[in-house]
N, C-alpha and C positions, 0 to 999 in steps of 0.2 A: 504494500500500500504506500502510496506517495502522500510522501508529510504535506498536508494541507498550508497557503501562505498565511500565514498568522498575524492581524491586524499588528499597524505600530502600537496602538493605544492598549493594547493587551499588554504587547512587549513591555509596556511604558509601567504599567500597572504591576506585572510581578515584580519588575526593578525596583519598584518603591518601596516593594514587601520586601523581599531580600534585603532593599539596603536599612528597611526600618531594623528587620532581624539583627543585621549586623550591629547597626549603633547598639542595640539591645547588649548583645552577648559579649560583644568589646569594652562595653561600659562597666559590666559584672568582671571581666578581667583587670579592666584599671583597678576600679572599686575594690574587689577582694581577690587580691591576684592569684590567692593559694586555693580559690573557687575550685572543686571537685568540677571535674568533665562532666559528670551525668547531670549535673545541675545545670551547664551551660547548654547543652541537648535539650534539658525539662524549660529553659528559657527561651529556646529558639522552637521548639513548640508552641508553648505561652502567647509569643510573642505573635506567631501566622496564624493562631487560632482569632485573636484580634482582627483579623480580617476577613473573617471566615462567610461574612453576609453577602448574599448573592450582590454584585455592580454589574449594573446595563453600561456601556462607555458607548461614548458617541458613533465609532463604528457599526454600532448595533448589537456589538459582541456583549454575551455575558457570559460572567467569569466568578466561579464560587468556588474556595477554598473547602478542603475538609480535612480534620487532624484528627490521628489516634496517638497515646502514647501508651504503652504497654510498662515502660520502665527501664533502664537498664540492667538493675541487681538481678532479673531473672534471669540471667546468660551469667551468674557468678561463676566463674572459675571453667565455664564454656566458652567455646569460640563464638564469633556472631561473623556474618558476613557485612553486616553493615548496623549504626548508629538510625539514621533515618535513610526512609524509602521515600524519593519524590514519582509520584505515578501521575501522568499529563492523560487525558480524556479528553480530545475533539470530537466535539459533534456538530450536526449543521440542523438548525431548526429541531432542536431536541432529537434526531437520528443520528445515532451512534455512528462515527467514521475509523478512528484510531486510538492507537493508544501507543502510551511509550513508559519506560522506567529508567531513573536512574537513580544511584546508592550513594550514600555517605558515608562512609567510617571518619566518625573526629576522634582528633588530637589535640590534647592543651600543650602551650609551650611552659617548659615550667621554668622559674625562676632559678636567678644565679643560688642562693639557697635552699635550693630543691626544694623550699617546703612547699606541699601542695596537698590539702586534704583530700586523702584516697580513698577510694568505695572500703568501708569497714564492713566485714560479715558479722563481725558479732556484735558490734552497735545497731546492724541492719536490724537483725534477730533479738536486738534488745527493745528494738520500736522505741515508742515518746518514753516507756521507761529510762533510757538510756541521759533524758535531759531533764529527769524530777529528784537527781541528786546534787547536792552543792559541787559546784566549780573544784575540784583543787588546783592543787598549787600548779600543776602542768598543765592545766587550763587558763588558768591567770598568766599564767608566765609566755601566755600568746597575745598578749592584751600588746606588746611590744614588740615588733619585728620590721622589720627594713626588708622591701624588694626592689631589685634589679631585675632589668628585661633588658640583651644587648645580643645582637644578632647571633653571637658565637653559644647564646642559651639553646638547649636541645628538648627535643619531643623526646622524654625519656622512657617514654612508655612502648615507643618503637625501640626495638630491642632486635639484637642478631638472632635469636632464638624464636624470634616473632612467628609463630606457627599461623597468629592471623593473615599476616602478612602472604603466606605462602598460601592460604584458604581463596583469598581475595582473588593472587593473579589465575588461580588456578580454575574459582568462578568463573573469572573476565573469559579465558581460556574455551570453558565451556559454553556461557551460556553468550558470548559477545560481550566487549568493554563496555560496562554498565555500574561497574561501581569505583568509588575516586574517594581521595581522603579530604576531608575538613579540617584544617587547620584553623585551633584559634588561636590568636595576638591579642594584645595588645595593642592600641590604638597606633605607638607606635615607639622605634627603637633608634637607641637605646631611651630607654625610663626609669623612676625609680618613683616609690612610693613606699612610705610610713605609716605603720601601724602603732598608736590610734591613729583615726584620720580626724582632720581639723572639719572637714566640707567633701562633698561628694561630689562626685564628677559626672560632668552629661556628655557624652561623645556622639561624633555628628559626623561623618559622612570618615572614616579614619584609615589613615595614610596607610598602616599594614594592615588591624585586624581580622576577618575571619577570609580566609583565604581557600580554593578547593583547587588539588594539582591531582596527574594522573599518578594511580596506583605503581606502577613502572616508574617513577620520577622517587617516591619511596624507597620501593626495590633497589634503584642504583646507587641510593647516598649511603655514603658509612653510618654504623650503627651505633648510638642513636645517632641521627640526621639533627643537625643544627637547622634554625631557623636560615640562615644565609646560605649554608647545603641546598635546602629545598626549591630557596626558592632561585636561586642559580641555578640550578638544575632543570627546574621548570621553566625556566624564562620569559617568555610572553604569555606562555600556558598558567602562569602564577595567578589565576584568572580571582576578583573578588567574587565575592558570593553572588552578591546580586547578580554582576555579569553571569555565571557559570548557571544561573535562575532561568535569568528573563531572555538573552543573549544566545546563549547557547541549548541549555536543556528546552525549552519551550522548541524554539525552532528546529529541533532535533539534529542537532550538531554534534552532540553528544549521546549518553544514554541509549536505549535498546528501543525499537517497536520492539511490542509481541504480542500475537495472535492466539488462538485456540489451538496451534501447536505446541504453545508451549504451556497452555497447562498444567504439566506436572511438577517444575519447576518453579511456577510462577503459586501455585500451591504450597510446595515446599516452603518458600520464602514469606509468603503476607500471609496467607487463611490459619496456619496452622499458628496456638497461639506460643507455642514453644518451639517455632520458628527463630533466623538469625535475624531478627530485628527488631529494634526495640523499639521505634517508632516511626510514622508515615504519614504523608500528607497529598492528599490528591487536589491537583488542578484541573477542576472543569472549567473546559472552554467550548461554550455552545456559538457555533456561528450562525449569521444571518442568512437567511435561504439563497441571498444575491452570491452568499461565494461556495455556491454549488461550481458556478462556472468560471472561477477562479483557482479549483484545484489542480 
């Protein structure tokens, strides 16, 4: 099936969601830089379900968001294929035309002090219990820390042993290149920030943060891959979120059609709920009956 031309004002429209995402989840990195990953994933959810109301735009298109999150601690100590699933739905005058997918596995960059709160299983499993005891002294004694963010800092959760890693290319492999990694930053490098904070910060269109490069561009950097590894490696491909949204994925530059062939695959991944993904977001785009003869 041939990818349908997709109005500018659509185009225009995911870019603004994307880049609102971004200010969101770069903002949570300045703000609290040792922010857990799956909380900036539960934020860039958050953040597109915000939009999620059906918009008529002036081409006539309309365009309705829809979001699940499932979680990430249910993939603990399991591989996942991907973070979030973006799935794109064309239809023309409410009749179904196409479809397409593409995947995200993120990564936080973590500070010159490594410190960065990690998915806990046994506070997971402790639930709100875990926060109706008093603070001790190792919990006050975080009221105080200094971060640094400078390009030579690494995604240290990519790792030589990275078995996800090897999951992903092996995916791409199989099913077509459809899944790519999310990087998030910092607004931008090098930074630094003090805990306590005096005022909080609002971030607005930023120079690095959330960034999506190909899986293969991972694969080739040393282990862990530095921020300036990646994205020299990637070079123009260092695409920002919004772009790799509205730019690329929408217009199927990237990501996978798939049809009723691949059903079983595409079962394995969304339906099933102990599938490898922890959450997903579908973009409907219903077109106006005039670009029947436009396809």
């Amino acid at each position: 099936m041939t990818w349908p031309a997709i109005p500018k004002d659509v185009i225009d429209w995911i870019r603004h969601i994307g880049s609102a995402v971004n200010n969101d989840v770069t903002g949570r990195m300045v703000n609290q830089p040792n922010v857990r990953e799956t909380s900036l994933d539960d934020a860039f959810i958050n953040q597109i379900a915000e939009f999620s109301a059906p918009r008529r735009l002036e081409s006539g298109a309309i365009v309705m968001l829809e979001t699940h999150n499932v979680g990430g601690l249910r993939h603990w100590d399991r591989w996942e294929i991907a973070d979030i699933a973006f799935l794109v739905h064309v239809s023309i005058a409410g009749t179904p035309l196409c479809q397409k997918i593409g995947l995200l596995q993120s990564k936080r960059l973590y500070p010159k002090n490594h410190d960065v709160e990690e998915d806990d299983l046994v506070r997971f499993s402790m639930g709100l219990s875990g926060l109706v005891q008093p603070a001790t002294g190792s919990t006050i004694g975080k009221f105080n820390r200094k971060f640094e963010f400078t390009e030579s800092c690494k995604f240290e959760a990519i790792t030589k042993s990275d078995e996800q890693l090897e999951r992903i290319l092996s995916f791409n492999t199989e099913f077509g290149e459809s899944a790519y990694y999310l990087l998030y930053h910092p607004d931008e490098m090098p930074s630094e920030s003090q805990h306590p904070r005096t005022e909080y910060s609002t971030v607005d269109d930023p120079a690095v943060g959330a960034r999506v490069v190909h899986a293969e561009v991972v694969s080739d950097c040393a282990k862990p891959p530095t921020a300036a590894d990646l994205r020299d490696k990637a070079d123009v491909q260092y695409w920002r979120l919004e772009t790799w949204m509205a730019d690329f994925l929408l217009t199927c530059r990237v990501g996978r059609q798939y049809s009723s062939d691949d059903t079983s695959i595409i079962n394995r991944m969304i339906y099933r709920r102990s599938g490898p993904i922890s959450a997903a977001v579908r973009i409907n785009v219903d077109l106006p009956e005039e670009s029947r003869d436009q396809k």
